[in-house]
C-alpha positions in Angstrom: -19.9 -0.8 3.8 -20.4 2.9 2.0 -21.2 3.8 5.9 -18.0 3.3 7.2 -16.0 4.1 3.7 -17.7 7.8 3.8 -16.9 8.0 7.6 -13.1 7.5 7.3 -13.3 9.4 4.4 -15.5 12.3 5.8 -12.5 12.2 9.2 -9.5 12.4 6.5 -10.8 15.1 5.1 -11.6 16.8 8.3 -8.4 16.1 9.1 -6.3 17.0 6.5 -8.4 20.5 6.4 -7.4 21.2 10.3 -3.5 20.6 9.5 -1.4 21.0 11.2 -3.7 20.7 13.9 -3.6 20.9 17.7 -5.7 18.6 19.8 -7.6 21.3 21.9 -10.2 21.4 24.5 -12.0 24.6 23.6 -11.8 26.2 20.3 -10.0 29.0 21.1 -7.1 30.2 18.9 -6.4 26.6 18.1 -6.5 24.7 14.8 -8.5 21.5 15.1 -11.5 21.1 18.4 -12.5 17.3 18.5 -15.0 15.8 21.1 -16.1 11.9 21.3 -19.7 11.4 23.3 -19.9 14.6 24.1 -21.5 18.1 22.9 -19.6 21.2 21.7 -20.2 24.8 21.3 -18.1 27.5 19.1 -19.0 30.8 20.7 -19.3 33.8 18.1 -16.6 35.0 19.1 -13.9 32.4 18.5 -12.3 30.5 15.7 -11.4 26.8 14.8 -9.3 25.4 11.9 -11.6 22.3 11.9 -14.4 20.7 14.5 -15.2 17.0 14.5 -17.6 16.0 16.4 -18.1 12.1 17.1 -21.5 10.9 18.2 -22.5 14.8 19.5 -24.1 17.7 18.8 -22.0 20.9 17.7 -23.3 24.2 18.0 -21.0 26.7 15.9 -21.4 30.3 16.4 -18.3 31.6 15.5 -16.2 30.9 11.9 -14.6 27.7 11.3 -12.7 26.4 8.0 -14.3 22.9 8.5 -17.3 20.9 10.2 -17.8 17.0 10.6 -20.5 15.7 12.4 -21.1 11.8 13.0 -24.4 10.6 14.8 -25.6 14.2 15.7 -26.7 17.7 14.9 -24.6 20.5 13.0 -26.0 23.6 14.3 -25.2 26.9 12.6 -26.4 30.1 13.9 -24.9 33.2 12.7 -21.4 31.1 11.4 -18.9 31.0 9.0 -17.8 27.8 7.7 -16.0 26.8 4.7 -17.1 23.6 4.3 -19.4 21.3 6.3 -20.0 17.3 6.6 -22.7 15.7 7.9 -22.8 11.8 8.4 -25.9 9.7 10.4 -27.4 13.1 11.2 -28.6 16.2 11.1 -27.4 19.7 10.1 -29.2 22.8 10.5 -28.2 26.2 9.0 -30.3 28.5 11.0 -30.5 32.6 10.4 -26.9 34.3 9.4 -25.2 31.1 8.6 -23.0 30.6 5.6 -21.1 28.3 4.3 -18.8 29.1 1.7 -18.0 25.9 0.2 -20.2 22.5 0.4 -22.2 20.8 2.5 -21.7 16.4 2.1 -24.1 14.6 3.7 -24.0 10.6 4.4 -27.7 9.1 5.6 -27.8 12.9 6.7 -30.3 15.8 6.7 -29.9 19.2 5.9 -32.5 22.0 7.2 -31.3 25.9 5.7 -33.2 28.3 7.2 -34.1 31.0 4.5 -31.3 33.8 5.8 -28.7 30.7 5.7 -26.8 31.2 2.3 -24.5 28.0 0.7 -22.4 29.1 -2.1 -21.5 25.7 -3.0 -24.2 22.3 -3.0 -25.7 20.4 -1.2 -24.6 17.1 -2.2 -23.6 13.0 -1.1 -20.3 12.9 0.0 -20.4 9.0 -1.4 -20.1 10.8 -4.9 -16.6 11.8 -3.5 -16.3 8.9 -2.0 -16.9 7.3 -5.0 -14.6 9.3 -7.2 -12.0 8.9 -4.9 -12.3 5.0 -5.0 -12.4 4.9 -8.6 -8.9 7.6 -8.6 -7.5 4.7 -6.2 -7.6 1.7 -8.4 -7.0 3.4 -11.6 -3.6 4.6 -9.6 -3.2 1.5 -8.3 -3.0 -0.3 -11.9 -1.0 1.9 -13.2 1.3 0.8 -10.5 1.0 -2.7 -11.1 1.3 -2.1 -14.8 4.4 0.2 -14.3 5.9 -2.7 -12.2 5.6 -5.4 -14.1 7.3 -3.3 -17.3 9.8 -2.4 -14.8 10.1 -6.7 -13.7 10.2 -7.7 -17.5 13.1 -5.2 -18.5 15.3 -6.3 -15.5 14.3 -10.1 -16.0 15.6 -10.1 -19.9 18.7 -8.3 -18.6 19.4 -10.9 -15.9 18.7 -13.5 -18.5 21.0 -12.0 -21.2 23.7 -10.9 -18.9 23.3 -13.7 -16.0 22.0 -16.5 -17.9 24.4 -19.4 -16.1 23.9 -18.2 -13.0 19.6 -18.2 -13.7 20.5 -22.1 -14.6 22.1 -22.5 -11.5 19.5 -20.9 -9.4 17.5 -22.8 -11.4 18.9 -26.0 -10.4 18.6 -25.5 -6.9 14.9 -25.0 -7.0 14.1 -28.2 -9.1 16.5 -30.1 -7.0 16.3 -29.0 -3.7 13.0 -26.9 -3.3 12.4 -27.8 0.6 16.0 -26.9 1.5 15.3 -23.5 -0.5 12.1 -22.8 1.4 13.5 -23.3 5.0 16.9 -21.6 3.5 14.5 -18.8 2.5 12.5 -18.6 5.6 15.8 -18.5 7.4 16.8 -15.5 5.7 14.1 -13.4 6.5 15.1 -13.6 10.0 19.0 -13.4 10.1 19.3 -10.0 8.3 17.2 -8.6 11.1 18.9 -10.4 13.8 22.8 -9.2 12.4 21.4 -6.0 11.5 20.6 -5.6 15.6 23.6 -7.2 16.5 25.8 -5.0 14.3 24.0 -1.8 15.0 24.8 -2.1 18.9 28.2 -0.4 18.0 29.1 2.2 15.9 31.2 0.4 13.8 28.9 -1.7 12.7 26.0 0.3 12.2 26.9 1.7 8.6 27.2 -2.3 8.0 24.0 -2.8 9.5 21.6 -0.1 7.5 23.7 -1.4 4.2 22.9 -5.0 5.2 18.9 -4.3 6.2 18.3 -1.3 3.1 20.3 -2.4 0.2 22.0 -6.4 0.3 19.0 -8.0 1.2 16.4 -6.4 -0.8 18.7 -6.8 -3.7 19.1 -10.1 -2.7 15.1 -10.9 -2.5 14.5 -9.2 -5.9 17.3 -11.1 -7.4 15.7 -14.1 -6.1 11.9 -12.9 -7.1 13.1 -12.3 -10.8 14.9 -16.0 -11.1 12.1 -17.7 -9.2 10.0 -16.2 -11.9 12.2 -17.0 -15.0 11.9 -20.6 -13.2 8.8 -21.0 -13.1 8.2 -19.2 -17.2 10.5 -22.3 -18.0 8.6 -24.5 -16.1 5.5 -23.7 -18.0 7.5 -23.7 -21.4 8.8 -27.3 -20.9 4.7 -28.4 -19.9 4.2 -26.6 -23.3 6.2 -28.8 -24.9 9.5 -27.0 -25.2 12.5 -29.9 -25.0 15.7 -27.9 -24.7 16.0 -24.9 -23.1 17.5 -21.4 -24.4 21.1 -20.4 -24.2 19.7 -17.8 -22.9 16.4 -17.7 -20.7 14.4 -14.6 -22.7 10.8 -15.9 -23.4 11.4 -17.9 -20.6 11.1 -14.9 -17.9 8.7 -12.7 -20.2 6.5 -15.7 -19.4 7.4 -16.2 -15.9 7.7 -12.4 -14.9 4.1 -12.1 -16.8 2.6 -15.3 -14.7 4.4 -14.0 -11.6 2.9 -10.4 -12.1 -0.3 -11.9 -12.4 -0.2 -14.3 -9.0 1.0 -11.1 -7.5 -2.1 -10.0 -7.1 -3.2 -13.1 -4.8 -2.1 -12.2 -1.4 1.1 -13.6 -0.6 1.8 -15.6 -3.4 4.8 -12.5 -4.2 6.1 -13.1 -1.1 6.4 -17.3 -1.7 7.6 -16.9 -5.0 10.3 -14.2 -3.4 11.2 -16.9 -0.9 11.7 -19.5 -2.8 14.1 -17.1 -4.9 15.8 -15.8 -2.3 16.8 -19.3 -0.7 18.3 -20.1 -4.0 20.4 -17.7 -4.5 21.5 -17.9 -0.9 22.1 -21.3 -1.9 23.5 -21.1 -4.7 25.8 -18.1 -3.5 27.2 -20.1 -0.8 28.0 -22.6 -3.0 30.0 -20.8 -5.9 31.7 -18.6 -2.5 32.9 -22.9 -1.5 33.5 -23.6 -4.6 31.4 -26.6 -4.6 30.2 -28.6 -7.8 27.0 -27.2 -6.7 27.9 -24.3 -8.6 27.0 -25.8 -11.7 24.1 -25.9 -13.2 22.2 -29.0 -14.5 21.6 -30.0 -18.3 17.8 -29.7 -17.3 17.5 -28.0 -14.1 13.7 -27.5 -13.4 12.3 -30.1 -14.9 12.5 -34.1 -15.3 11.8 -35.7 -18.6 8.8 -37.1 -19.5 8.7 -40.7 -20.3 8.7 -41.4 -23.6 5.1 -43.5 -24.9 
């Protein structure tokens, strides 16, 4: 698994050093000289931004910003390179050669030939590999924990400034949670479809981008934040709680909390978001009819429990 980690990771790298680079068959005055299966040779003469090499053998004469090698032999006669990678294979820094920066090296050797000079180390690229992996998840719940501050201050502002329309969202999830699932399921296909029907003319295409970028993903987050308010009442009332709050605030700290949490399972976002987002269609739809389903229940997601 570190294998094929420090491979991608050893190409990104390459990559990124080479761009913008030009997919080139020699290495002539271009940026980036890649070969799969097959050998290659920087004269002394010539200049590369970067040279990968995939399953061959590089021989670099000339001065390159950056080296990667997988399954075969760096070669480095006389060269100038800035940094050099080495991954299932060999490197050899014969007379003349220097490398400015360092050399990483994954189940790799490295062979420096006296004359060969490398002003920075000689080292495991999985240490980078590792660093980089660790930088990844601390970013990554730093996200999470920025998103879920951001989820809890818009859920106690629905629920202070939208708290009968949470009940009645509310109500169609207790009462009708099938017809909110297909409604939601529906949903993620029609805004697509009108978006393609209204973008075939030029009218309709402002429509269309407002419809695909800013209704409906207001309209799934709407639905995300009261599905989750749901559910934080849900849990309240199993607690014990017999009458719900005027207004809904511990119950979506709770929810938003849980929901945050179950985020992390993959896809449990996205049912929670359907479910949300079929009952507010639902419930939408019914306040634009002005049907009695526009009102929300005394209790609306729960039923009592029979008294002993």
């Amino acid at each position: 698994m570190h294998r094929f980690i420090a491979i991608g990771f050893a190409l990104l790298m390459a990559l990124f050093a080479g761009a913008p680079a030009v997919l080139a068959q020699d290495g002539t005055d271009e940026s980036l000289l890649m070969a799969f299966n097959q050998n290659v040779t920087l004269p002394a003469e010539d200049e590369a931004g970067t040279v990968v090499v995939i399953q061959g053998d590089a021989t670099i004469l000339g001065t390159a910003r950056n080296v990667t090698v997988v399954g075969g032999t760096a070669t480095l006669v006389g060269a100038t390179v800035q940094s050099l990678v080495i991954v299932d294979g060999t490197a050899r820094l014969l007379d003349g050669t220097t490398v400015t920066g360092d050399v990483l090296q994954v189940n790799g050797n490295v062979e420096q030939a006296t004359t060969a000079t490398v002003g920075g180390q000689v080292r495991p690229l999985i240490q980078d590999v590792g660093a980089f992996l660790l930088f990844l998840g601390v970013a990554a719940i730093a996200i999470w924990i920025g998103l879920v501050l951001l989820m809890l201050v818009t859920g106690l502002a629905v629920a202070g400034f939208a708290a009968r329309q949470v009940r009645i969202v509310e109500a169609v999830i207790s009462n009708d949670p099938l017809k909110a699932l297909i409604v939601g399921l529906v949903m993620l296909i029609i805004p697509p479809l009108a978006t393609v029907l209204l973008g075939l003319t030029i009218v309709g295409l402002p429509l269309a981008l407002t419809l695909l970028f800013v209704v409906w993903p207001t309209v799934a987050f709407a639905g995300w934040i009261v599905a989750a308010i749901w559910l934080g009442d849900w849990l309240l009332r199993a607690a014990g709680r017999r009458q719900p709050a005027e207004r809904p605030y511990l119950a979506a700290v709770v929810g938003l909390l849980l929901a945050g949490l179950l985020g992390l399972i993959p896809f449990v976002s996205a049912i929670i978001s359907i479910f949300g987002l079929g009952a507010v269609t639902i419930a939408g739809w019914r306040t634009l009819r002005g049907g009695s389903g526009g009102e929300p229940a005394a209790q609306p997601y729960v039923s009592p429990v029979p008294s002993q």
